[in-house]
C-alpha positions as CSV (number, residue, x, y, z in Angstrom):
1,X,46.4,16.8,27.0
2,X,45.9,19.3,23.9
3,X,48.4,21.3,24.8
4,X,50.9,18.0,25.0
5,X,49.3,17.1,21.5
6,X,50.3,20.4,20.3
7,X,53.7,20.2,21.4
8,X,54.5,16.5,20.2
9,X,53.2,17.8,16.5
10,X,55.5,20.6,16.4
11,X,58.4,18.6,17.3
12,X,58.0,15.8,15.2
13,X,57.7,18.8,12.6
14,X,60.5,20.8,13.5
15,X,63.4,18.0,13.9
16,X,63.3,17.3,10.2
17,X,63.3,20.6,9.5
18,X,66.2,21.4,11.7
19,X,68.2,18.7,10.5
20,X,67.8,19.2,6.7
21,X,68.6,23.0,7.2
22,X,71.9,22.1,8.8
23,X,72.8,19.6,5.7
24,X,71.8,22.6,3.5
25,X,74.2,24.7,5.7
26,X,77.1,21.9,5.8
27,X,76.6,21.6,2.2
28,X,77.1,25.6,1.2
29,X,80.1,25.5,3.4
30,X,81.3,22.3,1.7
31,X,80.9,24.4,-1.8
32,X,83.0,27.5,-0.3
33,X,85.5,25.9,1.1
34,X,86.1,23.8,-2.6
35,X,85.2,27.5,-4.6
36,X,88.1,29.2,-1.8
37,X,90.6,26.4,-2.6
38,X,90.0,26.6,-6.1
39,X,90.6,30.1,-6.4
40,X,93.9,30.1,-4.5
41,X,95.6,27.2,-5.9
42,X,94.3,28.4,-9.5
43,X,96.2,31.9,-9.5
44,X,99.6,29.7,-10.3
45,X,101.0,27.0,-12.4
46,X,100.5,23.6,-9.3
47,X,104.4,22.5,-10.9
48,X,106.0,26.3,-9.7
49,X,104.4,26.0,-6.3
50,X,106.6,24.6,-3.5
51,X,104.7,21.8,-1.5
52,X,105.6,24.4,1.9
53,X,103.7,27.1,0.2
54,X,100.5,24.9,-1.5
55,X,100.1,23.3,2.4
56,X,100.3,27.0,3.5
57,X,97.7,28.7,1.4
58,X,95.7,25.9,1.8
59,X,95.6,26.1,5.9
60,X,95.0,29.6,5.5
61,X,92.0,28.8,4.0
62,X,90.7,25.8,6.2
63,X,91.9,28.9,8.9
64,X,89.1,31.0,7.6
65,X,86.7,32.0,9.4
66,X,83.6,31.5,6.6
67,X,85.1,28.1,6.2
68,X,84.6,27.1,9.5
69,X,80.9,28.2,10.0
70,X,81.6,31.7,11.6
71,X,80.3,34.8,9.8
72,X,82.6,37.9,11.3
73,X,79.6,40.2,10.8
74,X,77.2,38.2,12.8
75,X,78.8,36.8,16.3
């Protein structure tokens, strides 16, 4: 029964825990992604750029791999 106890505390400490270290996670992402497509539509004049090359720099970046939660250094 202790041991049951024991259990039942940790989880009721660790979901919480879990949950707002992925909204941390979500939310860093959310900033890179905004900091990446600020960057790349920054480096010209918005009027210049052809609506074929704005949607195509900005897939490449929803394409990338830190965008979507992978880290190439750590599989």
């Amino acid at each position: 029964m202790d041991f049951l106890s024991i259990v039942v505390i940790e989880a009721v400490i660790l979901v919480p825990s879990v949950l707002r270290r992925e909204r941390e996670l979500l939310t860093y992402l959310k900033a890179l992604s905004t900091a990446q497509a600020t960057g790349a539509l920054s480096t010209q004049d918005l009027d210049q750029v052809s609506t074929a090359v704005l949607l195509e720099r900005l897939s490449t970046i929803q394409a990338n791999e830190v965008v979507l939660g992978r880290c190439p250094l750590y599989p």
